[in-house]
N, CA, C and O atoms as CSV, one atom per row, in Angstrom:
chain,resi,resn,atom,element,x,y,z
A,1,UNK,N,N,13.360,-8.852,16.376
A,1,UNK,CA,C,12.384,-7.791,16.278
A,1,UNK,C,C,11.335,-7.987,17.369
A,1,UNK,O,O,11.168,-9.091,17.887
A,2,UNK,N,N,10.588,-6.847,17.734
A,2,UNK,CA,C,9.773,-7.372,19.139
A,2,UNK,C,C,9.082,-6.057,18.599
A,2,UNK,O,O,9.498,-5.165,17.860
A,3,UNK,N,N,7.554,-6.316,19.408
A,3,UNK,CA,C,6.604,-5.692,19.530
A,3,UNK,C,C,6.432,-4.790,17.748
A,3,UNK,O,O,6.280,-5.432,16.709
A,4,UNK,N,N,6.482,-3.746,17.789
A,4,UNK,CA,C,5.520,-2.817,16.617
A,4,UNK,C,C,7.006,-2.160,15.680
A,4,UNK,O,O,6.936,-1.069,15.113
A,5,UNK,N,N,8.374,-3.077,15.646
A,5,UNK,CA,C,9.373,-2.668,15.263
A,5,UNK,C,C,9.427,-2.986,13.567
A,5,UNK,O,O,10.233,-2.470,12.793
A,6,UNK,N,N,8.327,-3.997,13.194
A,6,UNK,CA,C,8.077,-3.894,12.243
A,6,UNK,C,C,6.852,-3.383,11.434
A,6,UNK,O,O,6.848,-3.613,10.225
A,7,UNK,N,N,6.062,-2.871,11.859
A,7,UNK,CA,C,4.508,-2.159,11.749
A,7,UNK,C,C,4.919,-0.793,10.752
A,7,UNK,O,O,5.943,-0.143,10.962
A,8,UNK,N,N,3.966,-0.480,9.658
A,8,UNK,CA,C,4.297,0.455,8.759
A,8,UNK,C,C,2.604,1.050,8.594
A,8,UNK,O,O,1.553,0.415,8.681
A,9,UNK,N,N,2.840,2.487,8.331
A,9,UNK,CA,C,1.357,2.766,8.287
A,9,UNK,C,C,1.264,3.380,6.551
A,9,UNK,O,O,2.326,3.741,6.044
A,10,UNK,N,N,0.271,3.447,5.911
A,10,UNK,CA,C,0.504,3.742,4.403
A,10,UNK,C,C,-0.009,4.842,4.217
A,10,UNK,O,O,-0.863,5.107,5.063
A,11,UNK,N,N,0.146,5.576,3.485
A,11,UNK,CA,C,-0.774,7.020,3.182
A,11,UNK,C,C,-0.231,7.440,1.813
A,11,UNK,O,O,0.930,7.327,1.418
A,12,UNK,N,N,-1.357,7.979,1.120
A,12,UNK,CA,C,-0.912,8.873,0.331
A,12,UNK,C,C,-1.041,10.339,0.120
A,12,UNK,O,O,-2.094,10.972,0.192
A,13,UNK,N,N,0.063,10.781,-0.130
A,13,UNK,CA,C,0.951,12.058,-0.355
A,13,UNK,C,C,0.476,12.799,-2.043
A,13,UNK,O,O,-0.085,12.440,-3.079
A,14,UNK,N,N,1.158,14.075,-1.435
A,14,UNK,CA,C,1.590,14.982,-2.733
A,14,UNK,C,C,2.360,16.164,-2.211
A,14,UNK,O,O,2.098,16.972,-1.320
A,15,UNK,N,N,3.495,16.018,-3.108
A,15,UNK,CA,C,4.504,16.582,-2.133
A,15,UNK,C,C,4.058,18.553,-2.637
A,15,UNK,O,O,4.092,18.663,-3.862
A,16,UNK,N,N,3.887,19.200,-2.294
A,16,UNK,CA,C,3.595,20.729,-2.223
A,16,UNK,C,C,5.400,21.241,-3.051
A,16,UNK,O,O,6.374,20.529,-3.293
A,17,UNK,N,N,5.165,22.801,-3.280
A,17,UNK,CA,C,6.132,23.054,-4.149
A,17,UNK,C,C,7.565,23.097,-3.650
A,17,UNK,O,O,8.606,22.642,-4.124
A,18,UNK,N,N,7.185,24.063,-2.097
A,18,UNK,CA,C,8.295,23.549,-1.008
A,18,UNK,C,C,8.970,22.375,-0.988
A,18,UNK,O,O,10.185,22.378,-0.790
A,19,UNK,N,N,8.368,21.373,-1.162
A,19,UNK,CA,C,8.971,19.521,-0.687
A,19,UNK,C,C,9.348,19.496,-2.029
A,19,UNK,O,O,10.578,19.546,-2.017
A,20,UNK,N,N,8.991,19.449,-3.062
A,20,UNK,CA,C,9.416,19.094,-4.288
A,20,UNK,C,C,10.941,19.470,-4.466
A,20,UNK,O,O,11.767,18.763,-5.042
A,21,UNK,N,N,11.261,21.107,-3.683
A,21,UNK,CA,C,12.537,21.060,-3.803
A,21,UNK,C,C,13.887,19.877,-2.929
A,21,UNK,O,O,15.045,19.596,-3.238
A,22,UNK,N,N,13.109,19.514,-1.924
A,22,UNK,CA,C,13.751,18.704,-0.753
A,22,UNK,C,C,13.271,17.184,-1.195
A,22,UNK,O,O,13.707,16.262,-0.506
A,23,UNK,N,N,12.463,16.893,-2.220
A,23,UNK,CA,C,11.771,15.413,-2.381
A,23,UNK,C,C,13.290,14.644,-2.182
A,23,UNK,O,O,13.554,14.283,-1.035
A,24,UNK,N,N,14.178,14.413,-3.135
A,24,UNK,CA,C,15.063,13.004,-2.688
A,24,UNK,C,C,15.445,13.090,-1.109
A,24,UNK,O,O,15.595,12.063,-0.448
A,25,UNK,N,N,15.606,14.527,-0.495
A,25,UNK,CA,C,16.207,14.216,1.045
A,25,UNK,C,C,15.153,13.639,1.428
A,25,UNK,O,O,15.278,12.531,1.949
A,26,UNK,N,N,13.821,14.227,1.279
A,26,UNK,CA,C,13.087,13.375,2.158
A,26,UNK,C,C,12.582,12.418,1.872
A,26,UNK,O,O,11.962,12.234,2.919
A,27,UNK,N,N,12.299,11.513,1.190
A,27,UNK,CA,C,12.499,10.438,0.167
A,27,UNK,C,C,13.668,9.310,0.562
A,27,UNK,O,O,13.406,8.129,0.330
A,28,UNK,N,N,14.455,9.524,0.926
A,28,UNK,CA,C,16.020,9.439,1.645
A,28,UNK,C,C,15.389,8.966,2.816
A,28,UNK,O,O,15.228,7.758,2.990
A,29,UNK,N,N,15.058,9.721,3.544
A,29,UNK,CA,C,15.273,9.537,4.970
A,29,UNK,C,C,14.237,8.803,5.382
A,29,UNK,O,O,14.273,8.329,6.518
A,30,UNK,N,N,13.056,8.561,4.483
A,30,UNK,CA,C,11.595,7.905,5.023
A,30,UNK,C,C,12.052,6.402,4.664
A,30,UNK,O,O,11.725,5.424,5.336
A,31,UNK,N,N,12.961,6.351,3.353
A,31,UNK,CA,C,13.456,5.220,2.759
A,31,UNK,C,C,11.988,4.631,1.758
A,31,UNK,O,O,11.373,3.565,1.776
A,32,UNK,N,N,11.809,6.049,0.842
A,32,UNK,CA,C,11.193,5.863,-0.233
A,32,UNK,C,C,11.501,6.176,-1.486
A,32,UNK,O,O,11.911,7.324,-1.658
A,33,UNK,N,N,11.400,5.305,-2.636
A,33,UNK,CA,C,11.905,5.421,-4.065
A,33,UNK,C,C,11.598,6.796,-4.331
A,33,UNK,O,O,12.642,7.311,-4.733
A,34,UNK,N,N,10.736,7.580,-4.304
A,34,UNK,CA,C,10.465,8.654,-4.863
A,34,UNK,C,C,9.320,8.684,-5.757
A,34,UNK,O,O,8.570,9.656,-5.667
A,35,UNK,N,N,9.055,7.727,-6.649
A,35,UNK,CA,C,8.154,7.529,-7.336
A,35,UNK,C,C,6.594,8.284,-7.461
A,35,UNK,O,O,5.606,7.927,-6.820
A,36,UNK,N,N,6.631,9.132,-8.205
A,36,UNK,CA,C,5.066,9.695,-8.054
A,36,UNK,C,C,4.567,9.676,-9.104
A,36,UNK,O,O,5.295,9.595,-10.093
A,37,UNK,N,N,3.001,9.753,-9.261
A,37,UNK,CA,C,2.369,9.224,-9.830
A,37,UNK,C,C,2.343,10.273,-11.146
A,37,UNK,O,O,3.303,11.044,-11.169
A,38,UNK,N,N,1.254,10.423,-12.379
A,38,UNK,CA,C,1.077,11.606,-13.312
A,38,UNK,C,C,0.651,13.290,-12.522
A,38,UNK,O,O,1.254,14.352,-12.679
A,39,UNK,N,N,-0.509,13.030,-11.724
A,39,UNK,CA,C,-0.418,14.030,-10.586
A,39,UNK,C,C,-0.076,14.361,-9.653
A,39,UNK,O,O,-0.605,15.169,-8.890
A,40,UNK,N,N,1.215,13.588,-9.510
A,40,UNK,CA,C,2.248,14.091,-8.547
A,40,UNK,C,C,1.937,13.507,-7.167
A,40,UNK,O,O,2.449,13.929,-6.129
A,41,UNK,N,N,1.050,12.492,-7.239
A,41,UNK,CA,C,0.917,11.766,-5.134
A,41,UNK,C,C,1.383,10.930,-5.613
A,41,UNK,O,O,1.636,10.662,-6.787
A,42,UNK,N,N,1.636,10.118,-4.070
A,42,UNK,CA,C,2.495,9.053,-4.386
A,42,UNK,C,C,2.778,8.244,-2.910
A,42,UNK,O,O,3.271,8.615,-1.845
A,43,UNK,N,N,2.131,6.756,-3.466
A,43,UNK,CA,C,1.418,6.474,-1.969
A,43,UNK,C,C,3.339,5.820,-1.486
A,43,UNK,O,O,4.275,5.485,-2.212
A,44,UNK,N,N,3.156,5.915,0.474
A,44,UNK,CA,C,4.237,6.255,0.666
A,44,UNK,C,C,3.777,4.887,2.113
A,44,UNK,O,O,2.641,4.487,2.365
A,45,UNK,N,N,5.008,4.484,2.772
A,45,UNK,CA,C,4.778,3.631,4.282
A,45,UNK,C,C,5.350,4.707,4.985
A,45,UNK,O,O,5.684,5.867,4.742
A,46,UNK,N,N,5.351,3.996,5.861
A,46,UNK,CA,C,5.794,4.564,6.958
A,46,UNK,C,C,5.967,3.922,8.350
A,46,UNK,O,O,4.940,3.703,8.993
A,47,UNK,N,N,7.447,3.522,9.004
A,47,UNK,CA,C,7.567,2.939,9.870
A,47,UNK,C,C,7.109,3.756,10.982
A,47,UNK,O,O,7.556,4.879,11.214
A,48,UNK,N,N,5.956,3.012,11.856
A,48,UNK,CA,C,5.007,3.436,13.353
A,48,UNK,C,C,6.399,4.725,13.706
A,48,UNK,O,O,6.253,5.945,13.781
A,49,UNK,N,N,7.312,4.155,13.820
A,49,UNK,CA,C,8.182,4.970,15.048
A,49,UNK,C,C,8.724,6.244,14.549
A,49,UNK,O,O,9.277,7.132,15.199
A,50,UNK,N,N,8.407,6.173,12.942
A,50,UNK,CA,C,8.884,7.699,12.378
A,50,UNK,C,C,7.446,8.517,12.359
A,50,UNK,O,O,7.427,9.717,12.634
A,51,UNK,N,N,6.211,7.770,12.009
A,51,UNK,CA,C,4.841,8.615,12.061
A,51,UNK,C,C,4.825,10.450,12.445
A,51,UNK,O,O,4.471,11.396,11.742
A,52,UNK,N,N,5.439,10.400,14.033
A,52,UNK,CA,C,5.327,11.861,14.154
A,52,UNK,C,C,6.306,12.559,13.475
A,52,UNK,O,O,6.150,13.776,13.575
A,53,UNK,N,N,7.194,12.241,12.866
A,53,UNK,CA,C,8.300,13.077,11.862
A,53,UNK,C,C,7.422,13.309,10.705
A,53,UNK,O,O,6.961,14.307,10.152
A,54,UNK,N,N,7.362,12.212,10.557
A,54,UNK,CA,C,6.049,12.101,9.104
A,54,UNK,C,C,4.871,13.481,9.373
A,54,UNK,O,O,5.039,14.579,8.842
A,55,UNK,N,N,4.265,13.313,9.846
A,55,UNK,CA,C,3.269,14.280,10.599
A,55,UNK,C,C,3.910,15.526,10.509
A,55,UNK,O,O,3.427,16.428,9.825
A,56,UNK,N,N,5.230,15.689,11.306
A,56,UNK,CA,C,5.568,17.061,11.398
A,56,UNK,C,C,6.028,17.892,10.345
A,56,UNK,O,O,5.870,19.112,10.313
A,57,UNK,N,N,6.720,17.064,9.304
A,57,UNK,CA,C,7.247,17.298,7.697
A,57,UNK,C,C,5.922,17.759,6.811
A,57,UNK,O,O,5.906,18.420,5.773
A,58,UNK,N,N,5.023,17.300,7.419
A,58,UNK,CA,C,3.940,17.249,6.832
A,58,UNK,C,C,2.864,18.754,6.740
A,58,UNK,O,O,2.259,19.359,5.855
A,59,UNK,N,N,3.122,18.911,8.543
A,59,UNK,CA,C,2.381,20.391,8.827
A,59,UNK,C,C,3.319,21.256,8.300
A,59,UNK,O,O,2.746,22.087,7.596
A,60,UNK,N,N,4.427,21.409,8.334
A,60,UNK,CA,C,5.524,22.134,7.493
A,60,UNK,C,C,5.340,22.905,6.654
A,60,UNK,O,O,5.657,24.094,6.635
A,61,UNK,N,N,4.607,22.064,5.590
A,61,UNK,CA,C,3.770,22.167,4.758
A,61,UNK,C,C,5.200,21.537,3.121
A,61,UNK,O,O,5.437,22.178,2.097
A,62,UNK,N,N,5.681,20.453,3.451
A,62,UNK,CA,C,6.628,20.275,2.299
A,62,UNK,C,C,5.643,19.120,1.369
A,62,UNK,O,O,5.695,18.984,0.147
A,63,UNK,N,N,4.751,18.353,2.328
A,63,UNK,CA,C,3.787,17.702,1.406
A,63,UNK,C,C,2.449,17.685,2.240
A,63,UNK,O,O,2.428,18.017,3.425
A,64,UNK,N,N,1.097,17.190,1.396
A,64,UNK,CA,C,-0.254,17.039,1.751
A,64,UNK,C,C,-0.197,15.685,2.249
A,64,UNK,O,O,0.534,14.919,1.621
A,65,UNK,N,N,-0.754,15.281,3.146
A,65,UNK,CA,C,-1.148,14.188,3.431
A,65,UNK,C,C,-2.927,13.796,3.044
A,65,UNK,O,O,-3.825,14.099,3.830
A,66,UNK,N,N,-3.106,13.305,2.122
A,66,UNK,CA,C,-4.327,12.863,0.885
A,66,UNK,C,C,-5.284,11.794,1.173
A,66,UNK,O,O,-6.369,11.612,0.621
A,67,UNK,N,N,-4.626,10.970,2.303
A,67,UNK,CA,C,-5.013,9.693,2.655
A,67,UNK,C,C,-4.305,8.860,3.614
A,67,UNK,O,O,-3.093,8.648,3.628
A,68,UNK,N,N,-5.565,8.215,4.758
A,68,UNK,CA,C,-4.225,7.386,5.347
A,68,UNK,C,C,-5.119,6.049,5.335
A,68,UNK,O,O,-6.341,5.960,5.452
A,69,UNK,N,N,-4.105,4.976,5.150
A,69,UNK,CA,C,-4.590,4.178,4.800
A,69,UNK,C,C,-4.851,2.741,5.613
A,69,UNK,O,O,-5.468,1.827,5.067
């Protein structure tokens, strides 16, 4: 591993009604359990090198981004 290949950034989420239908794909692909909380956020990582996917899934509007951490 070299340089920022292991670096994760944390935030928490709430996935909007849109994402809720897509939650396990994208859940899947971030390589997160799914797990959300009673009101529905649900703090999430995120490997540095996916961030702008993260970001872009995000303006989409399939979830809120609530917090970064």
């Amino acid at each position: 591993m070299t340089g920022n290949a292991g670096k994760r950034k944390c935030f928490v989420i709430k996935f909007n009604r849109k994402g809720m239908a897509e939650k396990d794909r994208i859940c899947r692909h971030f390589g997160w359990d799914g797990h959300l909380t009673v009101n529905g956020e649900c703090l999430v990582s995120v490997p540095e090198r996916h961030v702008g996917t993260f970001e872009e899934t995000a303006r989409r509007g399939f979830f809120s981004i609530l917090e970064r951490r």
